[in-house]
N, C-alpha and C positions, 0 to 999 in steps of 0.2 A: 291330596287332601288327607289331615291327618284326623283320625277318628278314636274317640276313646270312648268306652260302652262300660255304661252302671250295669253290675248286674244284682240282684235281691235276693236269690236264693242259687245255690248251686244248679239246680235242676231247670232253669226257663234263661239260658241262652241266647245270643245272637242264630246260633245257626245259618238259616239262607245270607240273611244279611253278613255275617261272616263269611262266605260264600263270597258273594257279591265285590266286598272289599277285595277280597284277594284278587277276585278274575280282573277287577281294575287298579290295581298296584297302590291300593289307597293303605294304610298300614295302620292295625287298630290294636290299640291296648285296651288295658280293662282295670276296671275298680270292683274288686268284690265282697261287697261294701258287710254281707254276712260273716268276711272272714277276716273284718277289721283294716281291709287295704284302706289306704289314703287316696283320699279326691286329686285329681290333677288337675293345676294350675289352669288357670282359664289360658293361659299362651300356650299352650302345650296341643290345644287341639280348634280343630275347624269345626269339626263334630260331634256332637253328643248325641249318641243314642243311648237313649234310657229304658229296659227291659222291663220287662211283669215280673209279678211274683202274689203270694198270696193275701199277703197283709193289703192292712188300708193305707190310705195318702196321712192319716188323725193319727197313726198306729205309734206315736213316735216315743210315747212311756214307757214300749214293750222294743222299738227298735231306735235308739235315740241318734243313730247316725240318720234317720230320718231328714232331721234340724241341717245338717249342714250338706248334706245333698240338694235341699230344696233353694239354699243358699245359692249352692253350684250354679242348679238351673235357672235361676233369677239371673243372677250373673254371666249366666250362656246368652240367655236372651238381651240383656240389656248390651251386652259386649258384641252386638251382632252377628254370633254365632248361629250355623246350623243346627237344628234339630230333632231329631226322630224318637219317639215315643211311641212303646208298643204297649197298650193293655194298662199297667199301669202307671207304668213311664208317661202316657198319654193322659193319666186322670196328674198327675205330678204336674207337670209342663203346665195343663190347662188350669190347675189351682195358680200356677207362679202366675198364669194370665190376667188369673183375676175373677176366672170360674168357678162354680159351686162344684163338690165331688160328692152325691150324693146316691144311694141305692137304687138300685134299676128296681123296677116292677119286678120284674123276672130274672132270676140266675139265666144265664145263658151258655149253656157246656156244651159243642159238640157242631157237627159241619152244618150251619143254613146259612141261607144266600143274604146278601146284604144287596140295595140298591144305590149307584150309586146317582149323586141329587142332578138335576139338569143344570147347576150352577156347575158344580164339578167339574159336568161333559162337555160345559162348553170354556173349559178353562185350559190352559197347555197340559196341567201336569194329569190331566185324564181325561184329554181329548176324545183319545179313540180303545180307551178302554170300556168293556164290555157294560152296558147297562146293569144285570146280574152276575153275581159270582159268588159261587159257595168258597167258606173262609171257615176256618174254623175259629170258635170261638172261646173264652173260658174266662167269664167274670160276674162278678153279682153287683157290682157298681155301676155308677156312671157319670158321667162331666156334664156341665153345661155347655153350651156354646162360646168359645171364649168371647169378649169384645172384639170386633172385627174381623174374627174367621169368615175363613167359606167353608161352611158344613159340606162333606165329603160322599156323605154312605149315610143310609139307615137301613135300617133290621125289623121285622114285623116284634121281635121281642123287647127293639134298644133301639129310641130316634136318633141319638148320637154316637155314631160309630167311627166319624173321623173329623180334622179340620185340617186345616190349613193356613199358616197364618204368615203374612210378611215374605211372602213366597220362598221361604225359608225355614218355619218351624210348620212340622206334618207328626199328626198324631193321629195312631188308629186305635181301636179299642179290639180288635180284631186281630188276630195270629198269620199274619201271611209269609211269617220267617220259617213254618213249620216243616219237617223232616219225620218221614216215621220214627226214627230213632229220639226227635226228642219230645213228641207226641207219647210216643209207650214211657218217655221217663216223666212226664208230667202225670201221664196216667196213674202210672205206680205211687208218686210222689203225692197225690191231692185225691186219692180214689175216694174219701171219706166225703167229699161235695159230690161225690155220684147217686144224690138222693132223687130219685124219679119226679121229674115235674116237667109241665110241658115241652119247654126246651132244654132239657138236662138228656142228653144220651148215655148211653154205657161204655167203657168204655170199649166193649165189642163192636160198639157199632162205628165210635169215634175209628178205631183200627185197623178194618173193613176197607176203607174205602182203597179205592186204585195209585198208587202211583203216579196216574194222571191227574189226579187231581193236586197234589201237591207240587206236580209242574207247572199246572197251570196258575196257582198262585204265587210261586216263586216267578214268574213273568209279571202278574201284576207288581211285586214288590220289586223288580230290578228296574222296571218304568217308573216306577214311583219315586225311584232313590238318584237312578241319573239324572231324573227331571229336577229333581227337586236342586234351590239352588243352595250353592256352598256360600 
């Protein structure tokens, strides 16, 4: 499977998912669209994974390669492409859907548990994945429900944290690709949203956590990715 990954800003990566590709001999290029690279051709790939970054999905007067990216992903989907969308990739995707991308109630910065929905757990691609699971988080938007998803996860702070659509395009609003290495480079990179509010952490506390946590999400996301179909 061949995989080519938007990225938005230098600093918010594939990571695990880069990870992932390699341990299964899947071969992923990239577009980095902040440094002017060219979109690739819709023949060119099986999948598109579309990354986070800080700006909005509206942002496109300040980033106007916005416009033909969103092109791309209309084009992934209608061309019956895979597709994984993280954070904002996932508010991206769910606009081409046909979804509202509109401001969460709450920023949400920092490790809480998402649940995920009983529609989910009793679907393949999250069978016998865990009811709860801390995720880390970092966004102050959020999507609707596209037309015809299956809502994935919700958050006591965000009701929509993930869909499902056409057992083929999976978006999560949630960071499950994360690595400490590029956890402290987001930290450093976006430290100025570390304004104290209910679900805003520091980013000491984001830092903090065990190693085992970050394994144990890099499992939810390698289940997520070979489930999901090409």
């Amino acid at each position: 499977m061949r995989i080519h990954c938007l990225m938005h800003v230098p600093f918010e990566g594939p990571a695990r998912i880069a990870d992932w590709a390699e341990s299964r001999g899947h071969p992923i290029a990239f577009s980095h669209l902040f440094a002017g690279d060219d979109l690739p051709e819709l023949e060119a790939f099986d999948r598109l994974v579309v990354m986070g970054g800080p700006m909005g999905v509206g942002d496109e007067a300040r980033y106007p390669w916005l416009g033909a990216e969103k092109a791309l992903i209309r084009s992934a989907i209608e061309g019956g492409r895979s597709l994984v969308g993280v954070c904002l990739g996932a508010q991206l995707i769910a606009e081409a859907l046909g979804a509202r991308v509109v401001p969460n109630a709450h920023q949400e910065i920092g490790w809480f548990p998402i649940q995920f929905t009983e529609a989910a757990r009793a679907h393949p691609l999250c069978k016998d994945l865990p009811v709860e699971q801390q995720v880390l988080h970092w966004h102050g938007d959020t999507f609707r429900l596209p037309p015809g998803a299956l809502q994935l996860a919700t958050s006591e702070a965000c009701a929509q944290q993930g869909f499902l659509v056409d057992e083929r395009i999976l978006g999560l609003q949630f960071h499950l690709e994360m690595t400490p290495t590029s956890l402290r480079t987001l930290c450093g990179h976006c430290a100025d949203e570390l304004v104290p509010a209910p679900f805003v952490q520091s980013a000491e506390q984001m830092l903090a956590v065990s190693p085992a946590r970050y394994e144990a999400t890099a499992r939810v996301l390698e289940t997520l990715l070979d489930r999901l179909a090409e």
